[in-house]
Backbone as CSV, one residue per row, in Angstrom:
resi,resn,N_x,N_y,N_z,CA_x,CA_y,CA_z,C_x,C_y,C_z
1,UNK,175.040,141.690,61.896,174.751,140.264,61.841,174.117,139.843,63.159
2,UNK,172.699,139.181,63.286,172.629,138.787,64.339,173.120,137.368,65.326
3,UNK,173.105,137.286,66.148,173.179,136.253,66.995,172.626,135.137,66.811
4,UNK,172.996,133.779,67.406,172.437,132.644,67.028,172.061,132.071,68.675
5,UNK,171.140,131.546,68.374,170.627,131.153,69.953,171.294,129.821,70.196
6,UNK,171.881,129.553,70.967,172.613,128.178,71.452,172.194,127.243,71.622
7,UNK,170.405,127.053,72.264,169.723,125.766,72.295,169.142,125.175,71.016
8,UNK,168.525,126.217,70.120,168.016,126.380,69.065,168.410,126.215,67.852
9,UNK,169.045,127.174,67.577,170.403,127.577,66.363,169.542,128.140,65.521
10,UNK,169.049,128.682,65.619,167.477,129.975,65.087,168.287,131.194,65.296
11,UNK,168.283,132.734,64.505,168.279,133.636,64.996,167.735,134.339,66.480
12,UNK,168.733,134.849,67.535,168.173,135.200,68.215,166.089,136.372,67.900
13,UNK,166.413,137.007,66.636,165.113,137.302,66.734,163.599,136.333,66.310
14,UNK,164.037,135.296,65.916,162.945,134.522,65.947,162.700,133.718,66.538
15,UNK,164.172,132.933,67.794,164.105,131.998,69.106,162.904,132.363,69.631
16,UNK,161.970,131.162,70.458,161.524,131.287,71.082,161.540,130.592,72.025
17,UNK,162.791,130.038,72.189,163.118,129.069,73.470,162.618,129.186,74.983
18,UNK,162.942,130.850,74.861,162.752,131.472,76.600,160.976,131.622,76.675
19,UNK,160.266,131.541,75.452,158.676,131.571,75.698,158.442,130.572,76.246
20,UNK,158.919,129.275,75.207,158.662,127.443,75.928,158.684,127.142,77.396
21,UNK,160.316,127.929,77.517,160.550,127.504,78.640,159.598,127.975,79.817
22,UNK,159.233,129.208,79.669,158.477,129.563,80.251,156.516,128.887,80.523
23,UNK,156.440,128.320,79.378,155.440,127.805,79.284,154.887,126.069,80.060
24,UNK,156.362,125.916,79.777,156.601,124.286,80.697,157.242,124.051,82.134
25,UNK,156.895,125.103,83.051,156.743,125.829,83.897,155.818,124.886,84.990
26,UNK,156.247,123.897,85.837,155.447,123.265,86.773,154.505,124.252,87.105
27,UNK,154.503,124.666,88.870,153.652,125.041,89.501,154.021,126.263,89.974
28,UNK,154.056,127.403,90.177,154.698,128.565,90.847,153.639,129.206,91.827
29,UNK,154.528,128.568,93.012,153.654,129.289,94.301,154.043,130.396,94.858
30,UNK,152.884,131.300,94.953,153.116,132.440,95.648,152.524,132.257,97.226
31,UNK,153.402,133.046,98.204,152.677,133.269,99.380,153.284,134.160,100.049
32,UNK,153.124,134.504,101.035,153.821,135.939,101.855,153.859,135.306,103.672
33,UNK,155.044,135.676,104.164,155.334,135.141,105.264,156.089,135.730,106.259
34,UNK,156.652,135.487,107.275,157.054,137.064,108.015,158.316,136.736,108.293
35,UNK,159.232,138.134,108.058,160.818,137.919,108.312,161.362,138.422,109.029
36,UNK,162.359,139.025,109.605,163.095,139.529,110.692,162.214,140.994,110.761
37,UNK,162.123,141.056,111.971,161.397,141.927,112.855,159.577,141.906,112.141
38,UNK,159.044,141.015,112.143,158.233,140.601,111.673,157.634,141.183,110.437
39,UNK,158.239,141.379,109.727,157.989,142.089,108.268,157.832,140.912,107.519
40,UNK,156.527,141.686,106.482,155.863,141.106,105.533,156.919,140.949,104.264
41,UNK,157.052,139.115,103.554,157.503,139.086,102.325,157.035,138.384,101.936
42,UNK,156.428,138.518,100.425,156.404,137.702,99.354,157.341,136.397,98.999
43,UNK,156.957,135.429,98.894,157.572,134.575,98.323,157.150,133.764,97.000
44,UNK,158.366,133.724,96.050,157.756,133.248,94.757,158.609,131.737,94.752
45,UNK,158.561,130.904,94.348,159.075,129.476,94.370,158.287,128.574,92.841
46,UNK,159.405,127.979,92.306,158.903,127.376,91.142,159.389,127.861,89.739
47,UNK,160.275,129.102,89.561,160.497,129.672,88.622,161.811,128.779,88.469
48,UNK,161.868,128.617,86.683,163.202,128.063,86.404,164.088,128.595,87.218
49,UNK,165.522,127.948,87.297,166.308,128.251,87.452,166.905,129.469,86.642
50,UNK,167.209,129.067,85.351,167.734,129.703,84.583,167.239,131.087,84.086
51,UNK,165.551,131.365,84.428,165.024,132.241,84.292,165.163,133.047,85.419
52,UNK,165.572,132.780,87.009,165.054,132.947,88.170,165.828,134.733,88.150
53,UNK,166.476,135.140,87.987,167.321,136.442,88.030,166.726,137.211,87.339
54,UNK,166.626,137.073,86.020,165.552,138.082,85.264,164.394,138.336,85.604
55,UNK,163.787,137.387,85.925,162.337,137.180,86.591,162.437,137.820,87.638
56,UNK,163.112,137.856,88.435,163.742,139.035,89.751,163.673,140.130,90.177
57,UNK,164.142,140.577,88.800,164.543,141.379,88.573,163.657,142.281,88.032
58,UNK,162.677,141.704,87.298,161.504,142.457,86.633,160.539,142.404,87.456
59,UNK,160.679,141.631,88.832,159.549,141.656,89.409,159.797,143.311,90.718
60,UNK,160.812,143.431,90.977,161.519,144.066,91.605,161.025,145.643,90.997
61,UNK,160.862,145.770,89.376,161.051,147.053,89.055,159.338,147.225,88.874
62,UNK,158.554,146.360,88.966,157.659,146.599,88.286,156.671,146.783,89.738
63,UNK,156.689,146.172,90.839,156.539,146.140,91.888,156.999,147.593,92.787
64,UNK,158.274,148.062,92.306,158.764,148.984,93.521,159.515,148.743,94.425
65,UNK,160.120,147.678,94.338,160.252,146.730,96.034,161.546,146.364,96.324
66,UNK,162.175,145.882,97.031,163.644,145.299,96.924,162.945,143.841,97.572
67,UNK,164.439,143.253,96.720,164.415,141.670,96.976,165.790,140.971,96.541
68,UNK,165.232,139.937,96.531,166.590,139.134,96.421,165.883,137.267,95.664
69,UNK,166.775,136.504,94.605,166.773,135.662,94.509,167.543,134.859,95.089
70,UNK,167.596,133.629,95.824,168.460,132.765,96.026,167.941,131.369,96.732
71,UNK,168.304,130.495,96.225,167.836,129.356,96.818,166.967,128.369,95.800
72,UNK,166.630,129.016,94.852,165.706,128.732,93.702,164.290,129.274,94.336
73,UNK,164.579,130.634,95.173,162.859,131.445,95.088,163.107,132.713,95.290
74,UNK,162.617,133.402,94.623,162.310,135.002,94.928,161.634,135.121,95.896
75,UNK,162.286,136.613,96.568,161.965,136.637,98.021,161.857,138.183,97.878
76,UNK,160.681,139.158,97.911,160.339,140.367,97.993,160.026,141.289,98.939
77,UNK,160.549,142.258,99.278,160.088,142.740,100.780,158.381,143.602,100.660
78,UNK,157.788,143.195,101.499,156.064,143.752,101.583,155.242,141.972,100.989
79,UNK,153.803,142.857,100.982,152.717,141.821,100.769,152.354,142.755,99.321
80,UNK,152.667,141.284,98.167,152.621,141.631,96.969,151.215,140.782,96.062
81,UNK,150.942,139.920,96.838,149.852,139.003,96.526,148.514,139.839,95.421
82,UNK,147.897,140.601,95.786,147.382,141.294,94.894,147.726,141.534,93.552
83,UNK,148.939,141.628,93.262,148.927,142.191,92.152,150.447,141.266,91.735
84,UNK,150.666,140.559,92.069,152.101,139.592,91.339,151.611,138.785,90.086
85,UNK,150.067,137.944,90.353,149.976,136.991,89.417,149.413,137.401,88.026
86,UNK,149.308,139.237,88.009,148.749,139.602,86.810,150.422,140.173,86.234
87,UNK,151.478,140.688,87.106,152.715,140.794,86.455,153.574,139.729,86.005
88,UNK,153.081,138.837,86.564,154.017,137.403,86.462,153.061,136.808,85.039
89,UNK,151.910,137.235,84.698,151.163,137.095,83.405,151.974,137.764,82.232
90,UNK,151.985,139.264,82.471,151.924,139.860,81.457,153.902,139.361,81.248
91,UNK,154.250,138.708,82.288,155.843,138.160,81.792,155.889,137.225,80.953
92,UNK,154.789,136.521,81.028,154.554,135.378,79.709,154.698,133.684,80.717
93,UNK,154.142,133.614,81.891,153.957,132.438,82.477,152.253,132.467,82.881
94,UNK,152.062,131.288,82.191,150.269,130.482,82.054,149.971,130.809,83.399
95,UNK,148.602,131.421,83.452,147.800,131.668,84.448,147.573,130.675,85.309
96,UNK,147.085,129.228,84.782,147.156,128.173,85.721,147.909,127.628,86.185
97,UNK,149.566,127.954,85.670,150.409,127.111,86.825,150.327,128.343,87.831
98,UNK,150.243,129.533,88.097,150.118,130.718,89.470,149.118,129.943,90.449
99,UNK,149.712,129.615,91.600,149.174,129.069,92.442,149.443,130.438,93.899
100,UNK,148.300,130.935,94.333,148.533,131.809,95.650,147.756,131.661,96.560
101,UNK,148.584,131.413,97.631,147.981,131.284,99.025,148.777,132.344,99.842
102,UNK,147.504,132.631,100.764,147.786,133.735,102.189,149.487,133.421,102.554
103,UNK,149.348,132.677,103.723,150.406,132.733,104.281,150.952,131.239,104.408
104,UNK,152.154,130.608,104.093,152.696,129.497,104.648,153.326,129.322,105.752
């Protein structure tokens, strides 16, 4: 028997709550900035809350990288800019809210 989605009340296999949510998605800025002993990190800011751990987490494996969420932003160790806003695509968040700049 499957599951019932809690916001919805749809079968979990036909919910598509977590697409929406993803879709109504302000602005998500990327930038990279320097941290203890001047090392390069990525920073992601703007991701739901509720999404922010998974999103993390997949960015983490798909990348190579260690990191950490907290604060309401993903925080990645290295310069990931190149290649985040085509993984953060194929996660299912609209190309035009990806906003990236160099360094803040």
């Amino acid at each position: 028997m499957s599951s019932i989605c809690p916001k919805c009340g749809m079968p979990k296999e036909l919910c598509v709550c977590e697409e929406l949510d993803k879709q109504s998605t302000t602005k998500i800025k990327v930038y990279t900035t320097k941290a203890k002993f001047k090392k390069l990190v990525t920073i992601v800011e703007g991701i739901d809350p509720h999404q922010i751990d998974n999103t993390a987490k997949m960015l983490k494996q798909k990348l190579a990288c260690g990191g950490t969420a907290k604060e309401g932003m993903i925080v990645l160790q290295g310069d990931h800019l190149k290649s985040i806003a085509k993984i953060l695509m194929e996660l299912g968040y609209p190309a035009e809210s990806i906003e990236i700049t160099k360094e803040a």
